[in-house]
C-alpha positions in Angstrom: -52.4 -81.3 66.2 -53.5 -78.7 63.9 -55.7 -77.4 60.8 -53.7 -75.6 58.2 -55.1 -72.8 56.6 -54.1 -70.8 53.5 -55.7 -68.0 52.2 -54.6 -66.0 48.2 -51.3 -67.0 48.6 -48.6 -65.6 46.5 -45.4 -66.0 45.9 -42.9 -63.9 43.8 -39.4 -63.5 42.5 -39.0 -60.6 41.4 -41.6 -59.1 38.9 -42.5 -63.1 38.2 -45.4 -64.5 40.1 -45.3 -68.3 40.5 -47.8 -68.6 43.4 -51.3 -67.7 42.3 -53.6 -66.8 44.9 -54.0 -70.1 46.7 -56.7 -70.6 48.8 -56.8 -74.0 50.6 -58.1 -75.8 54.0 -56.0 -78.9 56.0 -58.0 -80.4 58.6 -57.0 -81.4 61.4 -55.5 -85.2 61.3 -55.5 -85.0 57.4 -53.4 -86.1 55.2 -53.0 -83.9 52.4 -50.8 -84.7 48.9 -49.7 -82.0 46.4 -49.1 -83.1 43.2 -48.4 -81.8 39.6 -45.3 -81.8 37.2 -42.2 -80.4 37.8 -42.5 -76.2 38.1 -46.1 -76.2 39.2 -45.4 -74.6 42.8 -46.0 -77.6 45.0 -43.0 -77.1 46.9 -42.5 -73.9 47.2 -45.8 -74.1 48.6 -44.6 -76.9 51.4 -42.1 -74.4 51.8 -43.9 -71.5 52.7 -45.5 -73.3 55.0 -42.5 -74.7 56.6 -41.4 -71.1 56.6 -38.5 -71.5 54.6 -39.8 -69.5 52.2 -41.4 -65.9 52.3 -44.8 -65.5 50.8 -45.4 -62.2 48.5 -48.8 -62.1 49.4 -51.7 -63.6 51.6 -51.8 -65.6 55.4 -50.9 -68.8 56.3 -52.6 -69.5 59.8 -51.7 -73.0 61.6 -54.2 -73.7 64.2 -55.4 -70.9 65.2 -52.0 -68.4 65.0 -51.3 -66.5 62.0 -47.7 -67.9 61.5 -47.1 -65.8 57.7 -43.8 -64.3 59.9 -43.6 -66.7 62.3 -40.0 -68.3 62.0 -39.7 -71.8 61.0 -38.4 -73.0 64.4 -41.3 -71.8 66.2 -44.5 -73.0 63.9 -43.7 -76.2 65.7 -43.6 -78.3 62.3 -41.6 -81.3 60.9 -40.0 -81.5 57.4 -38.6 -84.8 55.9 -36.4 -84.0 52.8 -36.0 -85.7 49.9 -32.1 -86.3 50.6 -32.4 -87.4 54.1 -30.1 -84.6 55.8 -28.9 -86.4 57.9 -25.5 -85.6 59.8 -23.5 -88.3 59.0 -21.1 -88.1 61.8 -23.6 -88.5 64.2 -25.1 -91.8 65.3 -29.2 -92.9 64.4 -30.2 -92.1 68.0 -27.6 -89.1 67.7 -29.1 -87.8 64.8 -33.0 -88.3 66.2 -32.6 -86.6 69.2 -30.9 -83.8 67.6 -33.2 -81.4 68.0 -34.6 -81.9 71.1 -31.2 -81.4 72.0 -31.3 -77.6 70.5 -34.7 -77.0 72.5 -32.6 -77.9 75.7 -35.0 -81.0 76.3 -32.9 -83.4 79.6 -31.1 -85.7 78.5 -33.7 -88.9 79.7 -36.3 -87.4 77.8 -34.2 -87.4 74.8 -33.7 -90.8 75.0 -37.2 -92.3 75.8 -38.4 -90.0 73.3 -36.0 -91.4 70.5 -36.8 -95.1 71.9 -40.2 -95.0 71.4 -40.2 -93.5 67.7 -37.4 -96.0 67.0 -39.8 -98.6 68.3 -42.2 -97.6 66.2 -39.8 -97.3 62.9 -38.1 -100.7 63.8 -34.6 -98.8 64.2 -34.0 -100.4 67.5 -31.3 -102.4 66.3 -29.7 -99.2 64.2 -29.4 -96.8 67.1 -25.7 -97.1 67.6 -25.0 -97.2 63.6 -23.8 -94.3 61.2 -25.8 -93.1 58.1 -23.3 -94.7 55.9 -24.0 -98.0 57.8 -27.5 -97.8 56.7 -29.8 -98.2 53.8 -31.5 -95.9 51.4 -35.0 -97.2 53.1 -33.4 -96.8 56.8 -32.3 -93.3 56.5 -35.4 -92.7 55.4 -37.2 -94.2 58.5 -34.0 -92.1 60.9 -35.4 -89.1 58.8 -39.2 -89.6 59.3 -38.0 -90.2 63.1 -36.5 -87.3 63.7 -39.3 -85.6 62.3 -41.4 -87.4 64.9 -39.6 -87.3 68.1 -40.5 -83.6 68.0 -44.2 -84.0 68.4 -45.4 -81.2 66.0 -48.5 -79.9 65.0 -47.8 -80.7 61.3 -45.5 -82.9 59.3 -44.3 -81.7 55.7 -42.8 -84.4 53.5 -41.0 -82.9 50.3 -41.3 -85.8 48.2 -39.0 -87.9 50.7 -39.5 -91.3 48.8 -38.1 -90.2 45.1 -34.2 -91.4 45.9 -35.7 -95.0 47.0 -35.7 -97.9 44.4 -39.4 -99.2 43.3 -39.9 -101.8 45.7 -38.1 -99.4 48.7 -41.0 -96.7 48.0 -43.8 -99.2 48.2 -42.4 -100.5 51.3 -42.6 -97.3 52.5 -45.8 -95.6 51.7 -46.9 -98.3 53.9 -44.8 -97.4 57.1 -46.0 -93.5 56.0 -49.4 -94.3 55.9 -49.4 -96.6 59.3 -47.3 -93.7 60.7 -50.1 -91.5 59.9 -53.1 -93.9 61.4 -51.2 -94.1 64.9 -50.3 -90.6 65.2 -53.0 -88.7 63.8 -50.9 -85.7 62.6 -51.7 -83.2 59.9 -49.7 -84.2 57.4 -48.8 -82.2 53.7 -47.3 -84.2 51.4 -45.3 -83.2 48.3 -44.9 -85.9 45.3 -44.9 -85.9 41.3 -45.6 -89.2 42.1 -49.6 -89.9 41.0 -49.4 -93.2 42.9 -48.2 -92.1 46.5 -50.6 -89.7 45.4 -53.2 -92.0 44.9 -52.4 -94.5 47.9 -51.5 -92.5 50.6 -54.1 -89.0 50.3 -57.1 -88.3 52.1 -57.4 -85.8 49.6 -55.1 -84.8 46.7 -54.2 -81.2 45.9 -53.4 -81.4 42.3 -51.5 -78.0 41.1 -50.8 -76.7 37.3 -48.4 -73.8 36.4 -49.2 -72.3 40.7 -53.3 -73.0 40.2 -55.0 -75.1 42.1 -56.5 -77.1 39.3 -58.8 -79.8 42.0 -58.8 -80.7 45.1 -60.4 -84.2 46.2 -60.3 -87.7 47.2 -58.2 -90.2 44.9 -61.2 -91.6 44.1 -63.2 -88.2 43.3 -60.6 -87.0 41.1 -59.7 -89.7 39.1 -63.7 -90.4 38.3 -65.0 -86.8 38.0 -61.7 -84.4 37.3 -62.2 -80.7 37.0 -60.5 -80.6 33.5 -58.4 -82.3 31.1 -55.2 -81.6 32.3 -56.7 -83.5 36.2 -58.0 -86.2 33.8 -54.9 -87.0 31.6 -52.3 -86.4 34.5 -54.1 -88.7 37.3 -54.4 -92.1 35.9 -51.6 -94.2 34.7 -51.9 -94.8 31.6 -53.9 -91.5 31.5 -57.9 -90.8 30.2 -58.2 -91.5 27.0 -59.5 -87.8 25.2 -61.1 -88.3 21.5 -62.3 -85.2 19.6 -66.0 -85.9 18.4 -69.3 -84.0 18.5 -72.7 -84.4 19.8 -75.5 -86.0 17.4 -78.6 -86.9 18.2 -79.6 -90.5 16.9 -83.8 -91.4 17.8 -84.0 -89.1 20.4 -80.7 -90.0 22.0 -77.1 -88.1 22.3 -74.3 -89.5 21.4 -70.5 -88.8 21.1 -69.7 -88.9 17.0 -66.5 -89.3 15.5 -66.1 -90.6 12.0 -68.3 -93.9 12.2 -67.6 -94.7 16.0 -70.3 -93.0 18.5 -70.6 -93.4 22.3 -73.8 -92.8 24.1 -74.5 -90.1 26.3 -75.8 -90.8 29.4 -78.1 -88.1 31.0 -76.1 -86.8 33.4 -73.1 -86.1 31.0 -72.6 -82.5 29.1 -76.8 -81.9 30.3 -76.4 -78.7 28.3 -74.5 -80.2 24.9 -77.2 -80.6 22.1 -77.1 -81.9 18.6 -74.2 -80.7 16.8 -72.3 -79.4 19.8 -68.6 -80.1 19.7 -66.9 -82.1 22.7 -64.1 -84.4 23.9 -64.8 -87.4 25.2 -63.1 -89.2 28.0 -62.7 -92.5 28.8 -60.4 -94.2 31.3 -58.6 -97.1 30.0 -59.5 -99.6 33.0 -63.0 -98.4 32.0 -63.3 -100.8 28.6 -63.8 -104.4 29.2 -62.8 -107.2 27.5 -63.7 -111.1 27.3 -65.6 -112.4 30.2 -66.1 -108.9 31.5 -67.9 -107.4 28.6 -71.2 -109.7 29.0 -72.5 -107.3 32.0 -72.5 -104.5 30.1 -75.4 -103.6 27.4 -74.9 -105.0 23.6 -75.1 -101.5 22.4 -72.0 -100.7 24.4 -70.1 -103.3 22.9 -67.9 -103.1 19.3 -64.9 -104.3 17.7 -61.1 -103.5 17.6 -58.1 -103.7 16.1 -54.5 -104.7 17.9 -52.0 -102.6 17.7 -49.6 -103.5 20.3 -50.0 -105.7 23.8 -48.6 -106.0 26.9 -49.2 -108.5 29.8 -48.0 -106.8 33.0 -48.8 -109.3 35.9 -52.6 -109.2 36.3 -54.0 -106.9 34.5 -53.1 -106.2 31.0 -52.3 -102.7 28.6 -53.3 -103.2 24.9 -53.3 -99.6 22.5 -56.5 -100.8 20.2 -57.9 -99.0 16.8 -61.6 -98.5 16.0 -62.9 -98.1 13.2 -59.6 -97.8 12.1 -59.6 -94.5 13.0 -59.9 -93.7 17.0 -56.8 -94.9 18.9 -57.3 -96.0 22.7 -55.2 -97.6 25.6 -57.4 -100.1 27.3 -56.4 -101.8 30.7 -58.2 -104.9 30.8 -58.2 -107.6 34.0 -56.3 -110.7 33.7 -53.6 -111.6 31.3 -54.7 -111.3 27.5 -52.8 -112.7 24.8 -53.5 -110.7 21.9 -51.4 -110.2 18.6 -51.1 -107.1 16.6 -53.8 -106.7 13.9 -56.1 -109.5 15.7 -59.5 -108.1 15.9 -61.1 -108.4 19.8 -64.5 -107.4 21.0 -64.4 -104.5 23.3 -67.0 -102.8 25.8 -67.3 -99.6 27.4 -68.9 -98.4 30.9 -69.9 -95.5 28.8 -71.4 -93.9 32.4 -67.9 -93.4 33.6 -67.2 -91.4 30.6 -66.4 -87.4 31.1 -67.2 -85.0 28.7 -64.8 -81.9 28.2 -65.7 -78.5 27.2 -63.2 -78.1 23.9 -62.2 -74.6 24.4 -62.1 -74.5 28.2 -61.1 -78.2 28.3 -63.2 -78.0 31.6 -65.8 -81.2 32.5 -69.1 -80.8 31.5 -70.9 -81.9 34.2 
């Protein structure tokens, strides 16, 4: 077991920088996600950890050696592909024990080593079998086994769930995340996924263009994200951002745009005053309708328009207009039956809403 530890970070190739100066701290037993669009870095990051990469610039330290040119077979870490690699002429227990083979372990630890992690994976009955005799969910489990039989100080998953079928990858972000509560091993995972994101972090790394943009809990950075680009890439369907500025109404703030105005709560934008521009964001599970709107305060509530519905299982996505004007996705509880240009009442927990710096499209809080 094992902290990770980077500090300014770079990566090159070439004259072209892709890595930034990242600095960033695994704990010990933590089970860290990277996550960000295609191109921002996250895996060349998992790489340069791995070692399978060389870093232009900075120190990776992993526990407490300094391992930036350290080969990959001696940082004592585990990667899990995306495809597997597995040899397919070699048999599950074959293909498990492979590399304690390589390290010259006997050949009875080998196999009590493989038995128990197959216990733990359910492969018992798939020892014997090929690759090809498997499915895409079991060679994913013979994969994630091979990783553990070796014991390391850290497992790196490069987004090892993105060739399984949607069921198949919610299947198996449970056996990842038991994995992780029996063995206790640092962990770095690697999606574009926002949901194994969300499910299976302790804390989520989320990465823009090789910046860290935030790093927190699921929960810190879908309800307080550092900018706009955290707040309209976590969150499916994202935040809802409307363009508005800051009036004051009787000695209170609100949001303003056209005839529709949100209050300001005190501890939102502290430092916007009257006339201030702003963007104003709003998670869609964060407006209410039906039975769910009579908690909030009347002056939270209002009126929209219909655009399009959809019912999908128990909650419900409807795209709704105010004052014909101001276009949001709401995602409301329960299953609503609601036809286009029908006009619903709507409320808001306006004290969940985050207010964005225009320019900077950084949170004002």
């Amino acid at each position: 077991m094992a902290n990770v530890e980077l500090k300014n970070v770079i990566k090159r190739y070439g004259s072209v920088e892709v890595i930034h100066g990242v600095d960033l701290s695994v704990k010990d037993n933590e089970f860290i996600v990277l996550v960000g669009p295609s191109g921002c870095g996250k895996s060349t990051l998992l790489r340069m950890v791995a070692g399978l990469e060389d870093i232009s610039g900075g120190d990776i330290h992993i526990g407490e050696r300094v391992v930036t040119n350290v080969s990959p077979k001696d940082r004592n870490v585990a990667m899990v592909f995306q495809n597997y690699a597995l040899y397919p002429h070699m048999t599950v227990a074959e293909n498990m024990g492979f590399s304690l083979k390589m390290h010259k372990k006997s050949k009875d630890e080998i196999e009590q080593r493989v038995n128990d992690v197959a216990k733990i994976l359910e492969l018992e009955p798939y020892l014997h079998r090929k690759p090809s005799e498997l499915s895409g969910g079991q060679r994913q489990r013979v994969a994630m086994g091979r990783a553990m039989v070796r014991n390391p100080d850290v497992f790196l998953f490069d987004e090892p769930l993105s060739n399984l079928d949607a069921q198949l990858r919610t299947q198996m972000r449970m056996e990842l995340r038991k994995m992780h509560m029996r063995l206790k091993t640092t962990t770095i995972y690697v999606t574009h996924d926002q949901i194994e994101a969300m499910t299976l972090a302790d804390r989520i790394v989320i990465l823009k263009d090789g910046y860290i943009q935030q790093v927190g809990t699921p929960v810190e950075v879908f309800e307080r994200p550092n900018n706009v680009f955290v707040a309209q890439f976590i969150g499916n369907p994202p935040m809802n951002i409307l363009e508005g500025v800051i009036k004051v109404i009787d000695g209170k703030r609100y949001v303003v745009k056209g005839s529709t105005k949100f209050p300001v709560q005190d501890h939102q934008g502290p430092s916007l005053k009257d006339g201030d521009p702003v963007l104003a964001g709003l998670r869609p599970d964060s407006i209410k309708m039906g039975d769910n709107i009579e908690r909030l305060q009347k002056d939270w509530w209002c009126s929209g328009e219909v655009v399009v519905s959809e019912i999908l299982g128990a909650h419900s996505l409807l795209e709704i207009v105010i004052d014909g004007e101001n276009e949001l996705i709401a995602e409301v509880e329960g299953r609503v039956i609601a036809h286009p240009g029908e006009i619903v009442p709507i409320g808001f927990e306006f004290d969940r809403m985050v207010l964005f710096d225009p320019e900077t499209k950084e949170a004002l809080y």
